[in-house]
C-alpha positions as CSV (number, residue, x, y, z in Angstrom):
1,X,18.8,-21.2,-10.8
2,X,15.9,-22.6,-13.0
3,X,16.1,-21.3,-16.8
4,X,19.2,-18.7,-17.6
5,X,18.0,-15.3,-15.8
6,X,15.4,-16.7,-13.7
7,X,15.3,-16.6,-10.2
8,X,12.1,-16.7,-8.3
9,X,11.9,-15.2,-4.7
10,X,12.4,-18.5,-3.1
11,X,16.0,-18.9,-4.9
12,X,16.6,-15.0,-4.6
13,X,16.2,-15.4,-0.6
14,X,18.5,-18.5,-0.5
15,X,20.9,-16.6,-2.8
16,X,20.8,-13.8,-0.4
17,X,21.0,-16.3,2.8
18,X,24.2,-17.7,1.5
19,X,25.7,-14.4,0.4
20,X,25.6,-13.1,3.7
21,X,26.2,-16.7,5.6
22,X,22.9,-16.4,7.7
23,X,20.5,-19.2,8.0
24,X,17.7,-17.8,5.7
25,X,16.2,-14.2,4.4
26,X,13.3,-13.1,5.6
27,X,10.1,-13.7,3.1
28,X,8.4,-10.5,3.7
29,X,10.8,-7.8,4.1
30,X,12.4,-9.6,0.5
31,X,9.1,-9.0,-0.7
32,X,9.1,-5.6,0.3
33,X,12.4,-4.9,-1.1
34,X,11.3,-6.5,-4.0
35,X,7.8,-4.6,-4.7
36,X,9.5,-1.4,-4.0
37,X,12.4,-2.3,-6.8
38,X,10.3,-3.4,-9.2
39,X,7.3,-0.5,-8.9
40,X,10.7,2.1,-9.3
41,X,11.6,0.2,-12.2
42,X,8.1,0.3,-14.0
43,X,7.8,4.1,-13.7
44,X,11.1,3.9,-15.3
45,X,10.1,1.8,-18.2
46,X,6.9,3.9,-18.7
47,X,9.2,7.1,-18.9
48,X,10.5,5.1,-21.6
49,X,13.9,4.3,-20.0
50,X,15.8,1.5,-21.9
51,X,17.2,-0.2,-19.2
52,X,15.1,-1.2,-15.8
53,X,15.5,-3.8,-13.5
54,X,14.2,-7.3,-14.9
55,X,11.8,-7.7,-11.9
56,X,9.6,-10.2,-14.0
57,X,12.2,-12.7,-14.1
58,X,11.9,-12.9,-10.5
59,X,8.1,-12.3,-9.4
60,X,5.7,-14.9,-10.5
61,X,2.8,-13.8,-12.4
62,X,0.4,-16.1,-10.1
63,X,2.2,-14.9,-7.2
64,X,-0.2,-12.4,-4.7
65,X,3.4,-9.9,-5.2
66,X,1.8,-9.8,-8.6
67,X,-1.1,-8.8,-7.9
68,X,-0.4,-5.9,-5.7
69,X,1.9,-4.2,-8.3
70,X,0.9,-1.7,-10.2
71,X,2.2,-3.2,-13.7
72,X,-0.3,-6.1,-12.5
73,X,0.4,-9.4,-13.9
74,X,-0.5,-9.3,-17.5
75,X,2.7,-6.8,-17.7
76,X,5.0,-9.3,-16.4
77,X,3.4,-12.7,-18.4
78,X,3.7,-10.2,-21.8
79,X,7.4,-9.3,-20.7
80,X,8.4,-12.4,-19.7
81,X,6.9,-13.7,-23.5
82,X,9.1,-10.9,-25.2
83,X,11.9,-12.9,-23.7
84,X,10.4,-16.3,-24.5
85,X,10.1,-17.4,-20.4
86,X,7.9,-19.9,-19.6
87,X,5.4,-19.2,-16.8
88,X,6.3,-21.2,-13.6
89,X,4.5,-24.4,-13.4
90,X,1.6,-24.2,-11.0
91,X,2.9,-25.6,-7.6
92,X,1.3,-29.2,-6.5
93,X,-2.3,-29.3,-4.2
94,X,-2.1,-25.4,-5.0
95,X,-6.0,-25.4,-5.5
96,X,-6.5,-28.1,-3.9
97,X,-5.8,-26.7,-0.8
98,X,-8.0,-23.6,-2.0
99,X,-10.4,-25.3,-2.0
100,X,-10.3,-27.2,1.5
101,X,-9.6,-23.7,2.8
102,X,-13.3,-22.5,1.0
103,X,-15.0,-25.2,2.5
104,X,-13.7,-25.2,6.1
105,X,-16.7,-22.9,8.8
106,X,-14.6,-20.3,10.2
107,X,-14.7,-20.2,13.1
108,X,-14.8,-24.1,13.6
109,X,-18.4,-24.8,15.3
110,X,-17.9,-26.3,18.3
C-alpha cells in the first residue's frame, strides 16, 4: 500500500481478492460496503465518538464515492490534512477523456 494507512479502493479490492484467493472483488458491491461503513462512521464522529473507521484513508476525495457521501469531500480532504495525507495524484488523460466524452453527439449521427 501507497503512504502508511492508505489504501485506496483499488488496493482494498486486491487486498480483499487475495485474502479470500478469488480472482478479483467486485467494484460495486466494495463500493457499497464501503459507502455504507463510512456514512455509519460519520454519524458516529458527529455524535462525537472518538474512534470511527478511517474511511478517508480509503475513499478519494475526487472519487464520485465522495461525492455521494453525506460528509462530502471537503470532510475527507480536511481529515485527511489533520493527518498530513496527500491528496491522490490526479490519474493520467482523466480530463482529457472528459472532455472527448463532452464533445462526442450522443447518439452518434449516422
Amino acid at each position: 500500500m501507497g503512504q502508511v494507512g492508505i489504501a485506496p479502493l483499488e488496493q482494498l479490492r486486491a487486498a480483499l481478492a487475495k485474502t479470500y484467493a478469488a480472482d478479483g472483488a467486485c467494484p460495486l458491491t466494495t463500493g457499497i460496503f464501503c459507502r455504507i461503513a463510512a456514512e455509519h462512521a460519520y454519524e458516529q464522529f458527529q455524535m462525537g465518538a472518538k474512534r470511527v473507521a478511517p474511511f478517508w484513508r480509503v475513499i478519494d476525495p475526487a472519487s464520485p464515492l465522495a461525492r455521494k457521501l453525506s460528509c462530502g469531500p471537503a470532510f475527507i480532504r480536511k481529515q485527511r490534512q489533520v493527518e498530513g495525507i496527500a491528496d491522490p495524484p490526479a490519474r493520467a488523460g482523466g480530463a482529457a477523456r472528459a472532455q472527448r466524452r463532452r464533445r462526442r453527439p450522443y447518439p452518434p449521427k449516422p
